[in-house]
C-alpha positions in Angstrom: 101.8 -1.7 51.7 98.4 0.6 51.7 97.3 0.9 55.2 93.5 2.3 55.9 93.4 2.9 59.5 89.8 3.1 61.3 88.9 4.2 64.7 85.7 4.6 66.5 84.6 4.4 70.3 82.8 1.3 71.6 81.3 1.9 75.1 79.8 -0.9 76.7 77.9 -0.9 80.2 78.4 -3.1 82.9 75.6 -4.4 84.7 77.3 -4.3 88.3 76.8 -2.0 91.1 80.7 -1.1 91.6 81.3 -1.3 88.1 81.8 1.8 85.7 81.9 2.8 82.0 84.9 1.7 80.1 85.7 3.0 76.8 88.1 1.4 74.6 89.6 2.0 71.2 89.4 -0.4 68.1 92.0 0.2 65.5 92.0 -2.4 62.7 94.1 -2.1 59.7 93.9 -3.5 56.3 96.3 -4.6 54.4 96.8 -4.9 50.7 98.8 -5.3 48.0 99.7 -2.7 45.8 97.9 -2.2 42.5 100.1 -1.8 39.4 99.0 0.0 37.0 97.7 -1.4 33.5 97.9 -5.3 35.2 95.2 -5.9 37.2 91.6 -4.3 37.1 89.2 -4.9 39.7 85.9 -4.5 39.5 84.6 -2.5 42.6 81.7 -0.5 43.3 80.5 3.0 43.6 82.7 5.1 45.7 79.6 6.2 47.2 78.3 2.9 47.8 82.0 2.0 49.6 81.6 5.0 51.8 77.8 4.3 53.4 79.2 0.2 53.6 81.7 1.5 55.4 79.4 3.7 57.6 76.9 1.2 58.2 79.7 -0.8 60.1 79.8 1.6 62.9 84.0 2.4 61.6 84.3 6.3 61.4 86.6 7.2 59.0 89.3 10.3 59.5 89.1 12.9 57.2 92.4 12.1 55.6 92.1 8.4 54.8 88.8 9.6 53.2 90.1 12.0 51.1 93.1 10.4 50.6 90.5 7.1 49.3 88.8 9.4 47.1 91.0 10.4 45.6 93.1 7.0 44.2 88.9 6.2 43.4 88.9 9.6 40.8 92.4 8.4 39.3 90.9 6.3 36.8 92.3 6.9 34.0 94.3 4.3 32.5 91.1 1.6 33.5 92.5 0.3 36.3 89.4 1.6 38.4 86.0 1.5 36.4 83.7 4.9 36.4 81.0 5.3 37.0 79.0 5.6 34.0 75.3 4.0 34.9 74.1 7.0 37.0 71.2 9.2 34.5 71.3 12.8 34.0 69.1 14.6 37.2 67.7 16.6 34.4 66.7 13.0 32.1 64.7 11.7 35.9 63.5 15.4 36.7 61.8 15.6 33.3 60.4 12.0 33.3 58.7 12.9 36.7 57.3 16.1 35.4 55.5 13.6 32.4 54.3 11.2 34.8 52.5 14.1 37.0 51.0 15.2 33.5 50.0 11.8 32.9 48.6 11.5 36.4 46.5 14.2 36.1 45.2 13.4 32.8 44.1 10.0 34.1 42.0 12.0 36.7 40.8 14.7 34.4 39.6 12.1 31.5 38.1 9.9 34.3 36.1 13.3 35.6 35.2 14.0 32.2 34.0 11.0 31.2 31.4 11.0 34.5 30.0 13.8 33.3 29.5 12.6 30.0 27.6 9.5 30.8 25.4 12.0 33.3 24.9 13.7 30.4 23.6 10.9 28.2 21.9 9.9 31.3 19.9 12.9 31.9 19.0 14.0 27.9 17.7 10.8 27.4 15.4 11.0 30.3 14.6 14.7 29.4 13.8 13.9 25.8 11.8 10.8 26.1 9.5 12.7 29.0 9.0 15.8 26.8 8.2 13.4 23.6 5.8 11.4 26.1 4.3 14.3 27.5 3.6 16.2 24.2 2.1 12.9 22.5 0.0 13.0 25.5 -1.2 16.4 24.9 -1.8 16.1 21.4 -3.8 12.9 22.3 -6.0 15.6 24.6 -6.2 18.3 22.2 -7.7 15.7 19.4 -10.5 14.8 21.6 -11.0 18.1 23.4 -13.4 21.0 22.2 -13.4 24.9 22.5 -10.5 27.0 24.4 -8.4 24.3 25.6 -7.2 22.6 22.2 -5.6 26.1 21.7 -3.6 25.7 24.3 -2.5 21.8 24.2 -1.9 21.7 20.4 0.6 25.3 21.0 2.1 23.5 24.2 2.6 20.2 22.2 4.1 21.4 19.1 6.6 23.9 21.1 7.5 20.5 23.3 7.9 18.2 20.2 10.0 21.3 18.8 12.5 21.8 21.6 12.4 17.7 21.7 14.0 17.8 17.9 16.3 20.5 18.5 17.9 18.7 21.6 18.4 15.1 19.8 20.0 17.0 16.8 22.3 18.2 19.1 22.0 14.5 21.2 23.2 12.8 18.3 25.8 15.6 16.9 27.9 14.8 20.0 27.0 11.2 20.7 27.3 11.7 24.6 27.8 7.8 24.6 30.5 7.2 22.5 32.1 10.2 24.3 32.1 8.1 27.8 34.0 5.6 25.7 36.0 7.7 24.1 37.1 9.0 28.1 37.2 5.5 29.3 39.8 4.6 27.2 41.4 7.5 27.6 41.8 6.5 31.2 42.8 3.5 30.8 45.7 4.2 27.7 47.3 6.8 29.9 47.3 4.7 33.3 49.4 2.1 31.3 51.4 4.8 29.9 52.2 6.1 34.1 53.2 2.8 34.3 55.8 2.3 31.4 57.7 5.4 32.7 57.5 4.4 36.1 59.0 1.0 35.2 61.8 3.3 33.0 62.0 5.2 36.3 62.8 2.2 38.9 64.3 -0.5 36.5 66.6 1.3 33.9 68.8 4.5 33.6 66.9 6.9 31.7 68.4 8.7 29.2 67.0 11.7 26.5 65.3 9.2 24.4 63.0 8.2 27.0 61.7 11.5 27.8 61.5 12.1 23.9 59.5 8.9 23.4 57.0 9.3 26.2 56.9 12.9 25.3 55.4 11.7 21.8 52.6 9.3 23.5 51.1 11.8 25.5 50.3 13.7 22.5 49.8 11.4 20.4 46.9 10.2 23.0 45.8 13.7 23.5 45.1 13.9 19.5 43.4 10.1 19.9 41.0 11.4 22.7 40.7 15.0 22.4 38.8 16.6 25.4 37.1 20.3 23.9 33.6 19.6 21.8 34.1 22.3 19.9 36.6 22.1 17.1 38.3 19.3 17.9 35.6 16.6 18.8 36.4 13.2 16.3 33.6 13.2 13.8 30.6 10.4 15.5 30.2 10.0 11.5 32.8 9.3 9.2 33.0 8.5 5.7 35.2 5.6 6.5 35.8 3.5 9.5 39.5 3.2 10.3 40.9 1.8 13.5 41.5 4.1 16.3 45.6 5.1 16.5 46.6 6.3 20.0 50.4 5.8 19.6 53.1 7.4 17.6 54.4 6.1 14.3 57.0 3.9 14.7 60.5 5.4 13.7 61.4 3.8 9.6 63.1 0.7 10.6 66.2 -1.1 8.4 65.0 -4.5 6.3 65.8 -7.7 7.6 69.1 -8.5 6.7 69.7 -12.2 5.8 72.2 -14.7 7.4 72.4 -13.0 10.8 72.8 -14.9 13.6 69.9 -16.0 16.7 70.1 -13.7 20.3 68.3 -11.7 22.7 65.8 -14.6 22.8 64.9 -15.1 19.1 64.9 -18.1 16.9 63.7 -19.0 13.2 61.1 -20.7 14.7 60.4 -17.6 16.7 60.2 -15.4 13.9 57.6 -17.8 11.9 55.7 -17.9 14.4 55.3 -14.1 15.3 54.9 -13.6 11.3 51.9 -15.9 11.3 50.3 -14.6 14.1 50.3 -10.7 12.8 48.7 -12.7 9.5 45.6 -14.0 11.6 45.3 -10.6 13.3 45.1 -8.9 10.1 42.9 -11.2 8.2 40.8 -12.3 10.9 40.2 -10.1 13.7 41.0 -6.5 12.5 38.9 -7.0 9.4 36.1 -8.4 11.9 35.9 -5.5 14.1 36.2 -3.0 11.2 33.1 -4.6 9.7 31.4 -4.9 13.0 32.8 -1.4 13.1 30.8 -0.5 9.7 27.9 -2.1 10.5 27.4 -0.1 14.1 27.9 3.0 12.2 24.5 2.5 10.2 22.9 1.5 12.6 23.3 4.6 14.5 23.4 7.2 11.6 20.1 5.9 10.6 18.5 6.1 14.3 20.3 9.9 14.4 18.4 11.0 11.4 15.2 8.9 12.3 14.7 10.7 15.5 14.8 13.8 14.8 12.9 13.3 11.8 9.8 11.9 13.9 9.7 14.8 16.0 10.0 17.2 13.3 6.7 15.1 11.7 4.8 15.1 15.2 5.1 19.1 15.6 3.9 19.3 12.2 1.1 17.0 13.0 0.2 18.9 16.4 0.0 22.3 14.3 -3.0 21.2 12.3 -5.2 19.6 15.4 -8.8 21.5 15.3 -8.3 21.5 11.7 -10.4 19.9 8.7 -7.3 17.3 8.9 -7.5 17.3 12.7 -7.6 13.5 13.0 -5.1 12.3 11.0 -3.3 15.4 12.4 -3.9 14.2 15.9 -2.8 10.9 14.8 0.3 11.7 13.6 1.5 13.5 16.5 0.5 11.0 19.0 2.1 7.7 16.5 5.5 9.7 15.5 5.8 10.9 19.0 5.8 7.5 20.1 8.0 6.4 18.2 10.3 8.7 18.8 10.9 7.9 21.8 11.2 4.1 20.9 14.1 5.5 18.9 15.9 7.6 20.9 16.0 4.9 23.6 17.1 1.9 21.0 19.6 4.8 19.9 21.1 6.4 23.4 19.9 3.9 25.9 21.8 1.2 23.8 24.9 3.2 23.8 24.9 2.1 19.6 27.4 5.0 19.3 29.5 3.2 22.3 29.1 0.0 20.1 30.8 1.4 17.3 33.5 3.5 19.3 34.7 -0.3 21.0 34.5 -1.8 18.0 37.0 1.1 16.0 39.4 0.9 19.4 39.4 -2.8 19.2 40.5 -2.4 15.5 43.0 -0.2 16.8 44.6 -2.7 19.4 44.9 -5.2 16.8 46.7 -2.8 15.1 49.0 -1.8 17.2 49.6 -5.2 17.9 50.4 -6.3 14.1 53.2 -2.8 14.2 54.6 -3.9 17.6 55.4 -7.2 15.9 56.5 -6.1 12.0 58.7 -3.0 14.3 60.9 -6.0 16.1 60.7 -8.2 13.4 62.1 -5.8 10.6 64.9 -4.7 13.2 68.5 -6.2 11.6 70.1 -5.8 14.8 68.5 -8.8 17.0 70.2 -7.0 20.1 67.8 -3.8 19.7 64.6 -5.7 19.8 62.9 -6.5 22.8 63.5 -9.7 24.2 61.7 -12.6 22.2 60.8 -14.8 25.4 59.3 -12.0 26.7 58.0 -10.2 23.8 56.1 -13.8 23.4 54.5 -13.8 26.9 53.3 -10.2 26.4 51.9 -10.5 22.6 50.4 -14.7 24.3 48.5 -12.0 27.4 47.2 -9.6 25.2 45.6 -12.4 23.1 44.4 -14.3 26.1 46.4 -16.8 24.9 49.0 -19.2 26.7 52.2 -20.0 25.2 51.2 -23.4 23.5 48.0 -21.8 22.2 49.9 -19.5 20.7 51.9 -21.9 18.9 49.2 -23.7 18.2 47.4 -21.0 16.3 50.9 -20.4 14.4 50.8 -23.8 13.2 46.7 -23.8 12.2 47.3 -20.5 10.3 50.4 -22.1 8.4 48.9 -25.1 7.7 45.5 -23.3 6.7 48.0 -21.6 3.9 49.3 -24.5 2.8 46.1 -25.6 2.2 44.8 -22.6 0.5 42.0 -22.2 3.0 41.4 -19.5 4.8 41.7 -20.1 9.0 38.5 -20.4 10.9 40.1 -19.0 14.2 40.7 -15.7 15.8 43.9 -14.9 17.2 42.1 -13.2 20.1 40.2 -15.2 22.9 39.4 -11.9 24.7 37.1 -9.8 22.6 
């Protein structure tokens, strides 16, 4: 027999005038049967977690049935005692901390940032339009002026309309609008990322892997939203529009082996499903918001070159006021002034370089999306993918979907290929 003996000192008062304080001892013993070896394995928990259920009794364990308990807890060798073997490395949690901090503080920094940006868009476009509107002005006054003063109004205009172009090239280098954007998403991309590690933090034993993983986001989103202007600023004007990529590439994964067996959530039915779904996304809404994407992009390359290029014509038309050509000279730098200004506020005061920058992240959600799906789909081992109930919720939120619409656009787009036509519906009800 294995006897644990406990002891510990209950005093209780006694509410009576001639009583006194008694103190008693409690000794209780346990007995139980002897464990043999190899026969019988019990499934018990943490020997810390014994010890703190045994303190939160009120039982005080001596010293010697305590080490004497450890120690038949540590001989655990032939399996009759499981170890423990679900507790992460302090170095693993340490590290995933110092990320999230990082994270934290990028959050914060691209939120500042991205203030300051939109002040900036905020403020030039005031500053330009007054200094177009107030040199239009004075070219108006210099036309219809004789003597000294058309000296004076035509130099003062065409230095205004001068400084006016050299501030919108610069205006529509940077796109200050498309920058806030840029920031906001920023934001937004790295307060989801706090949370994924957070989650990794509370609800799973982290191991090496994670700390690689989030490692690779962070930069991966520090290349996707870079925050210098100089050097590493994303061109406003590319060649070709290609969705925005944020996240790392996915690690190679195995074909789909035939013949395996349904798990972890997953059916044939499942699968089809998810396959027609990245379809839609791919024909329908990524290929939307890239051509939306396109289309944004004119727009705004030609208003960048049209401002500046109406400024440049109004300064030239302000020179030559009080000459032979002084009217049409006058008129010229009153009429492109104007409409400079008409441009820069179509341009910057409708954020058209914010326009293009959703559409381009959009692109790249969809994306994202159509990998998340092929990277679980193309996984042989159904145990390593993420669980299909859930991974159907998430992918049904993100499309602003519920689960029977989901399934419901599944069986449009199949029955749409069947048919040879092409499906009518987006797969998003959110953008």
């Amino acid at each position: 027999m294995v006897s644990l003996q406990f002891s510990s000192a209950v005093i209780t008062p006694v509410a009576y005038s001639s009583s006194r304080c008694r103190r008693g001892m409690i000794r209780a013993t346990i007995n139980m049967p002897k464990l043999q070896p190899g026969r019988l394995s019990l499934n018990l928990p943490a020997r810390d977690l014994v010890l703190q259920e045994v303190l939160d009794m009120g039982v005080g364990l001596t010293a010697a049935t305590t080490s004497n308990f450890e120690k038949k807890y540590e001989l655990s060798t032939n399996g009759t005692f499981p170890s423990v073997s679900n507790v992460s490395d302090p170095t693993v949690i340490a590290k995933l901390h110092a990320i999230m901090e990082a994270v934290a503080d990028r959050v914060e920094t691209h939120k500042n940032i991205g203030e300051q940006r939109d002040n900036w868009n905020q403020l030039l476009l005031t500053s330009i339009n007054a200094i177009t509107l107030t040199a239009a002005t004075m070219a108006g006054i210099a036309a219809t002026s004789v003597g000294g003063p058309v000296v004076a109004l035509k130099l003062s205009s065409t230095l205004m309309y001068l400084a006016a172009t050299g501030m919108l090239m610069v205006m529509n280098k940077i796109q200050p609008s498309q920058l806030v954007e840029e920031q906001r998403n920023a934001a937004r991309l790295f307060k989801q990322l706090h949370g994924q590690i957070q989650r990794t933090l509370s609800c799973g034993t982290p191991t090496g892997t994670d700390v690689e993983e989030a490692m690779e986001k962070v930069l991966a989103l520090d290349k996707a939203f870079p925050l210098p202007l100089l050097g590493a600023m994303l061109d406003k004007f590319p060649k070709t529009v290609e969705p925005a990529v944020w996240w790392p590439q996915h690690r190679q994964r195995q074909e789909r082996q035939s013949g395996r067996t349904d798990g972890n959530g997953w059916s044939v039915e499942l699968e089809e499903e998810m396959r027609e779904v990245v379809g839609v996304l791919k024909r329908k809404d990524t290929e939307d918001y890239l051509r939306l994407g396109k289309i944004a992009l004119k727009v705004n390359r030609m208003l960048a070159i049209s401002g500046p290029l109406l400024t440049g014509l109004a300064a030239c038309g302000t020179a030559f006021v009080g000459s032979s050509h002084g009217p049409w000279a006058a008129t010229l730098g009153v009429v492109a002034g104007a409409m400079a200004s008409v441009v820069n506020t179509m341009e910057h005061g409708g954020q058209v370089g914010m326009v293009f920058e959703m559409y381009r992240s959009n692109a790249g959600f969809f994306r994202l999306m159509e990998e998340s799906i092929e990277s679980n789909l193309n996984e042989r081992d159904v145990g390593r993918r993420e669980n299909g109930e859930l991974f159907e919720t998430k992918v049904a939120l993100q499309l602003g979907r519920s689960l029977s619409g989901l399934k419901g656009l599944a069986a449009s787009s199949y029955s749409s290929s069947k048919k040879g036509e092409a499906i009518e519906e987006f797969a998003s009800k959110l953008f």
